[in-house]
MILUM-777550 format. One record per residue: x, y, z of N, C-alpha, C in turn. Coordinates in steps of 0.2 Angstrom, whole numbers, always signed. Layout:
# MILUM-777550
ATOM    n.px    n.py    n.pz   ca.px   ca.py   ca.pz    c.px    c.py    c.pz
ATOM       X       Y       Z       X       Y       Z       X       Y       Z
...
END
This chain:
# MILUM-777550
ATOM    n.px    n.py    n.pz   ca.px   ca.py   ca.pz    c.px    c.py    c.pz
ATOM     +33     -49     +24     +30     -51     +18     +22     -53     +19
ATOM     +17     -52     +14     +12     -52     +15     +10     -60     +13
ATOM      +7     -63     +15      +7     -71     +12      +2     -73      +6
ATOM      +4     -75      +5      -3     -74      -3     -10     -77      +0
ATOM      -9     -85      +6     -16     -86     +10     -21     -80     +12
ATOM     -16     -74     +15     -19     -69     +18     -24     -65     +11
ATOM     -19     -63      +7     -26     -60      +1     -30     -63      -2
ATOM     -30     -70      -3     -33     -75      -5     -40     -74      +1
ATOM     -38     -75      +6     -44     -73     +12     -47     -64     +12
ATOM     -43     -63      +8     -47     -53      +9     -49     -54      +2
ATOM     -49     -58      -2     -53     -57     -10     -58     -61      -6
ATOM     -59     -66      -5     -65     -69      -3     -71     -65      +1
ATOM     -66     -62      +7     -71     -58     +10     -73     -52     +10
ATOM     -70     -50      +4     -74     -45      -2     -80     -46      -3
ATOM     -78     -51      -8     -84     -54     -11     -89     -57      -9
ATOM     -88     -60      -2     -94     -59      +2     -97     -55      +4
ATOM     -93     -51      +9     -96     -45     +14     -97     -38     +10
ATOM     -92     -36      +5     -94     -28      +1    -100     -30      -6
ATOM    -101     -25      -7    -104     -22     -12     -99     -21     -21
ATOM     -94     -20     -19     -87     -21     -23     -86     -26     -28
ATOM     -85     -23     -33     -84     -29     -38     -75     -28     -39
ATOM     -72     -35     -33     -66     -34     -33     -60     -36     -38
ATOM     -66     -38     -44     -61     -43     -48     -60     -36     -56
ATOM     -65     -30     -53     -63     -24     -59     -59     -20     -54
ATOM     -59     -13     -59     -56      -7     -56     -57      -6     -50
ATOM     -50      -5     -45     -51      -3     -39     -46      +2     -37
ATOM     -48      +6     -31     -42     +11     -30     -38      +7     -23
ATOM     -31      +3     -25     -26      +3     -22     -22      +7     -18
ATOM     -22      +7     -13     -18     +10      -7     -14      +7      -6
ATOM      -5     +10      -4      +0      +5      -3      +2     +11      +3
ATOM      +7      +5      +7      +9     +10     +13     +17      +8     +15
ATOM     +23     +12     +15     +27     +12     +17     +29     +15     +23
ATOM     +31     +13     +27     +38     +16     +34     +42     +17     +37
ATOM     +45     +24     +40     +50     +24     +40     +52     +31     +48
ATOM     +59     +29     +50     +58     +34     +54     +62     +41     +52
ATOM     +62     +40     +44     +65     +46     +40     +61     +50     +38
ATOM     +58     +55     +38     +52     +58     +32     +56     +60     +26
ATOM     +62     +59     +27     +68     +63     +22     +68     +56     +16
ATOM     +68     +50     +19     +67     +43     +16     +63     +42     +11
ATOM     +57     +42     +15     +49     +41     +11     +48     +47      +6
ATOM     +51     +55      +5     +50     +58      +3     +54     +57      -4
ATOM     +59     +56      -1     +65     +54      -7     +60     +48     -13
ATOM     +55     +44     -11     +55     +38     -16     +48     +41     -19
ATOM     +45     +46     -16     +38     +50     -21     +40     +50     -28
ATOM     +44     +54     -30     +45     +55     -39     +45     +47     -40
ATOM     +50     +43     -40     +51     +37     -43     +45     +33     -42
ATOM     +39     +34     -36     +34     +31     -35     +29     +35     -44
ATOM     +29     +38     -42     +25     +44     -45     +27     +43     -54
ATOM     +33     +40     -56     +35     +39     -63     +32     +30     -64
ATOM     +30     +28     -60     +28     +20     -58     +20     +22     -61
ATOM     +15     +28     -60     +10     +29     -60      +7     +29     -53
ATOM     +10     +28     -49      +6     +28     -42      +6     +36     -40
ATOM      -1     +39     -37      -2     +46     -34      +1     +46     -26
ATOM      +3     +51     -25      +3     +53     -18      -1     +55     -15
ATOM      -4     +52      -9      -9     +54      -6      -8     +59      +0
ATOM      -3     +54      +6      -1     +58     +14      +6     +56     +15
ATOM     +10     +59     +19     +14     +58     +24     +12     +59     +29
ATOM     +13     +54     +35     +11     +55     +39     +13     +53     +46
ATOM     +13     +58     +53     +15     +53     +58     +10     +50     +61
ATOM     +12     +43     +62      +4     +39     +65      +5     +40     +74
ATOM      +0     +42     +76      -3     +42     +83      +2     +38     +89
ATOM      +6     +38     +91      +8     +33     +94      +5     +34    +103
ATOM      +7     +29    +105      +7     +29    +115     +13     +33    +119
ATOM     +11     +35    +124     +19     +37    +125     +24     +34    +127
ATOM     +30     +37    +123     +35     +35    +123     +38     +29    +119
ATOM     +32     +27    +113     +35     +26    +107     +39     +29    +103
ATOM     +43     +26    +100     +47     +32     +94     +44     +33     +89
ATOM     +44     +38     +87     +39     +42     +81     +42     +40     +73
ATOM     +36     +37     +72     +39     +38     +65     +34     +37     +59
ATOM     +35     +36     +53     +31     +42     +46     +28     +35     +42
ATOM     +21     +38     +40     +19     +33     +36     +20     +37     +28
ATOM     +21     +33     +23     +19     +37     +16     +14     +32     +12
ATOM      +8     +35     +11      +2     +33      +7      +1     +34      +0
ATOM      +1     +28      -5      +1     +31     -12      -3     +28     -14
ATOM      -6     +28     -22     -13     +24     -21     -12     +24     -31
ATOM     -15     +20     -33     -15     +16     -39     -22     +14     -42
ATOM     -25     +17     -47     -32     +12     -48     -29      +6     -54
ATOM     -31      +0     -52     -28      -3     -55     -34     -11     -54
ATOM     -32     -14     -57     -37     -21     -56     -31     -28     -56
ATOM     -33     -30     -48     -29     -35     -48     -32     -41     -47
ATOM     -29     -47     -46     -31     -55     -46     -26     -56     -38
ATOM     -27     -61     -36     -21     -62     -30     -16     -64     -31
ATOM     -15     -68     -37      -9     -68     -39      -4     -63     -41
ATOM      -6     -56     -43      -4     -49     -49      -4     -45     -41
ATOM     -11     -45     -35      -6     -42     -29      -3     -46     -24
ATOM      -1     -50     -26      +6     -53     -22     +11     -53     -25
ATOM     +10     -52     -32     +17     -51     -36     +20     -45     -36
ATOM     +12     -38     -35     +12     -32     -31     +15     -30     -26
ATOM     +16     -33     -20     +18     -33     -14     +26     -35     -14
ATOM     +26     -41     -17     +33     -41     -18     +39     -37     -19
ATOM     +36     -33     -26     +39     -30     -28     +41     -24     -25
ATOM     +36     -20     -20     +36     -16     -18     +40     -17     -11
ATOM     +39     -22      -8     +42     -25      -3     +50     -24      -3
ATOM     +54     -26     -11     +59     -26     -14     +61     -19     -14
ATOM     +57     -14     -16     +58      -7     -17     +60      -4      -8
ATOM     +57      -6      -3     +57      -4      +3     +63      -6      +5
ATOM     +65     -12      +4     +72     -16      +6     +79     -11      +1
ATOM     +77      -9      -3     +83      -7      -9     +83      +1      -7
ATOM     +77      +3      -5     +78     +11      -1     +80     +10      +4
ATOM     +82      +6      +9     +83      +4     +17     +78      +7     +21
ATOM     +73      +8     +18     +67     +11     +24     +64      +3     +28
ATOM     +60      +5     +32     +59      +0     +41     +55      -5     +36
ATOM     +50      -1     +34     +44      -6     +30     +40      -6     +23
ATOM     +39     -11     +21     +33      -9     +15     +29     -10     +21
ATOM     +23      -8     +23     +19     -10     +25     +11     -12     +23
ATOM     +10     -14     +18      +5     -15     +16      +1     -13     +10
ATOM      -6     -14     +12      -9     -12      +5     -18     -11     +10
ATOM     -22      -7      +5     -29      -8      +7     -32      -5      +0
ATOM     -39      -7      -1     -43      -6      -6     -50      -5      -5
ATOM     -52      -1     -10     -57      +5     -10     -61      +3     -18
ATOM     -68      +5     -18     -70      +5     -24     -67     +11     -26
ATOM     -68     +13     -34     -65     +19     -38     -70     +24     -35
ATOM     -69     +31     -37     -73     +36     -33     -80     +37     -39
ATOM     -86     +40     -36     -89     +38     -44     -90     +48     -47
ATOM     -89     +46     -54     -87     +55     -56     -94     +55     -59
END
């Protein structure tokens, strides 16, 4: 679980170090793991009726002779406060424990694209 100290510290250093206005619209990346593609694939539609896009499935690079396993990347424009993404992460977190996949693992964020 991600600890709220932690995003509390990534909103600050936002707002120092980017260009980013983190308190509007932003596009939210989320990432789940697992050693199933069959797993991760299965939770796409129900991500996807949530309003989250799919982006990638993925196998991350490993060393050799680690076991291979799949990232799924979905992504949300949305405007969050730390408390609304830790509420976020919870939730999600819960979703990964209730699918028995390995991990929610995480989040990162992006300004919107500009159209």
């Amino acid at each position: 679980m991600i600890e709220i100290e932690a995003l509390e510290s990534m909103f600050d250093n936002i707002r120092k170090d980017a260009q980013w206005d983190i308190d509007g619209p932003m596009l939210w990346g989320y990432f789940f793991t697992d050693r199933s593609e069959n797993k991760l694939r299965a939770l796409i539609p129900a991500l996807e009726m949530q309003g989250y896009k799919f982006v990638d499935l993925f196998i991350l690079e490993l060393d050799e002779g680690q076991e291979e396993y799949f990232f799924l990347h979905i992504e949300k424009e949305e405007v969050h406060s730390v408390a609304s993404l830790h509420e976020r992460n919870q939730h999600l977190d819960a979703l990964a424990e209730l699918h028995q996949l390995d991990s929610y693992d995480g989040m990162d964020v992006g300004p919107l694209a500009k159209s």
